[in-house]
C-alpha distance (Angstrom), angle and dihedral (degrees) to the residues before:
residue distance angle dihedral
X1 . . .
X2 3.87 . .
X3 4.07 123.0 .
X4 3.73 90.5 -113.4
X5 4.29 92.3 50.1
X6 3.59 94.8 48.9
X7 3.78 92.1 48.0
X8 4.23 90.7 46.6
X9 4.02 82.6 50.3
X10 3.48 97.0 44.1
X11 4.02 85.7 49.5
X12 3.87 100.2 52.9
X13 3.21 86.8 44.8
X14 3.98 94.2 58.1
X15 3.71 89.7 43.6
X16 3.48 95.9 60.3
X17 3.48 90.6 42.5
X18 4.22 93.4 50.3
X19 4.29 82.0 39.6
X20 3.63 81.8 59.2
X21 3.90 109.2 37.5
X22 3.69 87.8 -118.4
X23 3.32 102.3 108.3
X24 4.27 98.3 123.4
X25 4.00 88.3 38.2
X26 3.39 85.1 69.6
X27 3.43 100.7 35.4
X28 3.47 90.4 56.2
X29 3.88 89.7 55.2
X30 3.64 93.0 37.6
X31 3.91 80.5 64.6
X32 4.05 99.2 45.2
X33 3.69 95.8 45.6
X34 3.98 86.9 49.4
X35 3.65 93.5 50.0
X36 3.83 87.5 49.6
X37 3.46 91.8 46.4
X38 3.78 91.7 49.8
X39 3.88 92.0 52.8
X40 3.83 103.6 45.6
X41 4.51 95.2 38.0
X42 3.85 79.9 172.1
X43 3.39 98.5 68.9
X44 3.92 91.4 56.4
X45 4.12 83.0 68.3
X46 3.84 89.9 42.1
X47 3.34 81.1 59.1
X48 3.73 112.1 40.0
X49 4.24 85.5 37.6
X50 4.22 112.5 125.4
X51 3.60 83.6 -148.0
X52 3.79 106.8 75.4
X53 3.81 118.6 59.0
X54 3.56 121.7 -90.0
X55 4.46 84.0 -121.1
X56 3.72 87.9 54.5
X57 3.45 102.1 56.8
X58 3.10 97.1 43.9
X59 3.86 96.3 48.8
X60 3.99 83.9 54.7
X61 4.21 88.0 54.6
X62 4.09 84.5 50.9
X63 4.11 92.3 45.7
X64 4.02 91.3 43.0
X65 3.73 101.8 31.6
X66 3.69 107.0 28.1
X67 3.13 107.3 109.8
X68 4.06 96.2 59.1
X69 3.73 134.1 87.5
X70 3.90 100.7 -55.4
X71 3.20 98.9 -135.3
X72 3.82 96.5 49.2
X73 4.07 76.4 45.7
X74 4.31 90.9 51.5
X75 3.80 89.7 32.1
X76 3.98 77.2 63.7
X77 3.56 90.4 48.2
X78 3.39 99.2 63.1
X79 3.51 103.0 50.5
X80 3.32 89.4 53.9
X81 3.88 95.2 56.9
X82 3.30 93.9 55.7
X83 3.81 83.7 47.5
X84 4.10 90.4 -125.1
X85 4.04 92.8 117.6
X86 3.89 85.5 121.9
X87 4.06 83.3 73.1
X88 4.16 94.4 54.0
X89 3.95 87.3 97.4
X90 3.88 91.7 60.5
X91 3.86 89.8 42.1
X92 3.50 90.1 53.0
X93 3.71 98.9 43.8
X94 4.07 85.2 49.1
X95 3.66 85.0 50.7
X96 3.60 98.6 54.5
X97 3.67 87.5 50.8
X98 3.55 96.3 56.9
X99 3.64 87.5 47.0
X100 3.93 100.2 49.1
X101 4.50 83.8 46.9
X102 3.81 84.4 61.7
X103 3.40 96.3 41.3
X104 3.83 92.9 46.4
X105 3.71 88.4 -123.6
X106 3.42 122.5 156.4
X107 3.77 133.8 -169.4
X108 3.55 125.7 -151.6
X109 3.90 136.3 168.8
X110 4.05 116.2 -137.3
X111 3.84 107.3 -162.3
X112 4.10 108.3 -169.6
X113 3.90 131.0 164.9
X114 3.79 101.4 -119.0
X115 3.96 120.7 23.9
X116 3.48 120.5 -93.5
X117 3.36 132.3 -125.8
X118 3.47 127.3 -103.3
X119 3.94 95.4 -117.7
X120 3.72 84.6 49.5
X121 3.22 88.0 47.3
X122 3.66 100.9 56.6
X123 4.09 87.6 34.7
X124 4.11 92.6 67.0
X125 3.91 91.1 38.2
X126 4.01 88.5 58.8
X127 3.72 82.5 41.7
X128 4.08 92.9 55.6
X129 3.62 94.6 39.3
X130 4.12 95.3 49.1
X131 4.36 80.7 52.8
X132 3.66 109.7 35.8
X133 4.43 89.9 37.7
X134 4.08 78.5 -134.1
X135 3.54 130.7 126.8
X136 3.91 95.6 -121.9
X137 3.68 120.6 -146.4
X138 3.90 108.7 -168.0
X139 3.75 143.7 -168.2
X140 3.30 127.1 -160.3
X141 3.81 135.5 -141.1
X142 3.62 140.6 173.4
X143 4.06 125.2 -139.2
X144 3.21 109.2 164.8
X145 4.03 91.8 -161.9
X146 3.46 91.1 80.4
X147 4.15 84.0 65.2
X148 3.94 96.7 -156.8
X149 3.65 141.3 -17.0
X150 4.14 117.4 61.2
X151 3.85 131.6 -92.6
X152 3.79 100.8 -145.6
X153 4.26 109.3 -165.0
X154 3.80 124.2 -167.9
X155 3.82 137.7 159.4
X156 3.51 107.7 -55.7
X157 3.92 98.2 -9.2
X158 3.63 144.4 80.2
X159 4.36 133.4 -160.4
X160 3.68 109.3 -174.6
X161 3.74 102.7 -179.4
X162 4.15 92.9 152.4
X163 3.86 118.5 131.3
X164 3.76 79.4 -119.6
X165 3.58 98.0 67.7
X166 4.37 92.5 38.8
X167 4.04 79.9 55.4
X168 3.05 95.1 53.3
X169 3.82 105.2 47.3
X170 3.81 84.8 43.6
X171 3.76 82.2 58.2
X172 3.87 95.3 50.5
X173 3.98 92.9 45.8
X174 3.81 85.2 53.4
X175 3.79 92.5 50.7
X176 3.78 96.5 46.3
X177 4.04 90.5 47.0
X178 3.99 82.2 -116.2
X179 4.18 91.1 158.9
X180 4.20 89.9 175.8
């Protein structure tokens, strides 16, 4: 399944679920049939195989699935008939994006060199929020190459403030005979 075909399933699939008001049901099964997925990789070949009847399969989605949002469940289902259930992680993923946009959710990475507290923590979350008007949703990881300062990542933009990156340009300027 192409980029552009898992993103148009992905969509109807969101639009029935915002049509609906079920738009975190599904999420939430979105997210258990993904884990599931992730754990038992066979059973994406199980599913996709030409070998086992079309009824089977899908009796075994039922059995496994059934007691999940049915149309994350059916959503599923059709993948799997057209033997593409090897491209429900993208779907999902694409899913969850269209979910966080609505939501006005926003994921970001903050890299740092020593962990932060969690009142500093929750300090430059409020901080993000109040500036991006998002609802930020971050992870945090330590590198301690960067040596101080924070690296904060987000869709479609990058803050490098890390003594790493100063060093660096300092570096460059030097190089380049840049005296300013």
């Amino acid at each position: 399944m192409t980029a552009q075909e898992y993103m148009l399933y992905a969509s109807s699939l969101f639009s029935l679920a915002d049509d609906e008001g079920r738009i975190d049901a599904v999420f939430e099964s979105l997210e258990a049939i993904g884990r599931a997925l992730s754990e038992n990789s066979e059973f994406i070949t199980v599913l996709d195989a030409p070998n086992i009847e079309r009824s089977e399969r899908l009796a075994v989605l039922d059995e496994v699935f059934g007691t999940l949002d049915p149309y994350a469940v059916n959503f599923l289902k059709i993948l799997c008939e057209k033997r593409s259930a090897g491209s429900f992680e993208n779907c999902r993923v694409y899913y969850s994006k269209l979910r966080d946009r609505k939501n006005n959710i926003e994921h970001i990475t903050v890299t740092t060199a020593f962990p932060l507290s969690d009142e500093l923590r929750a300090r430059l979350t409020e901080k993000l929020e109040a500036e991006r008007g998002k609802h930020i949703v971050p992870a945090f990881k330590v590198d301690k190459s960067i040596l101080g300062g924070l690296v904060i990542e987000g869709e479609g933009s990058r803050t490098d403030a890390s003594v790493l990156s100063r060093l660096n340009a300092i570096k460059d300027r030097l190089l380049s005979g840049n005296k300013d």
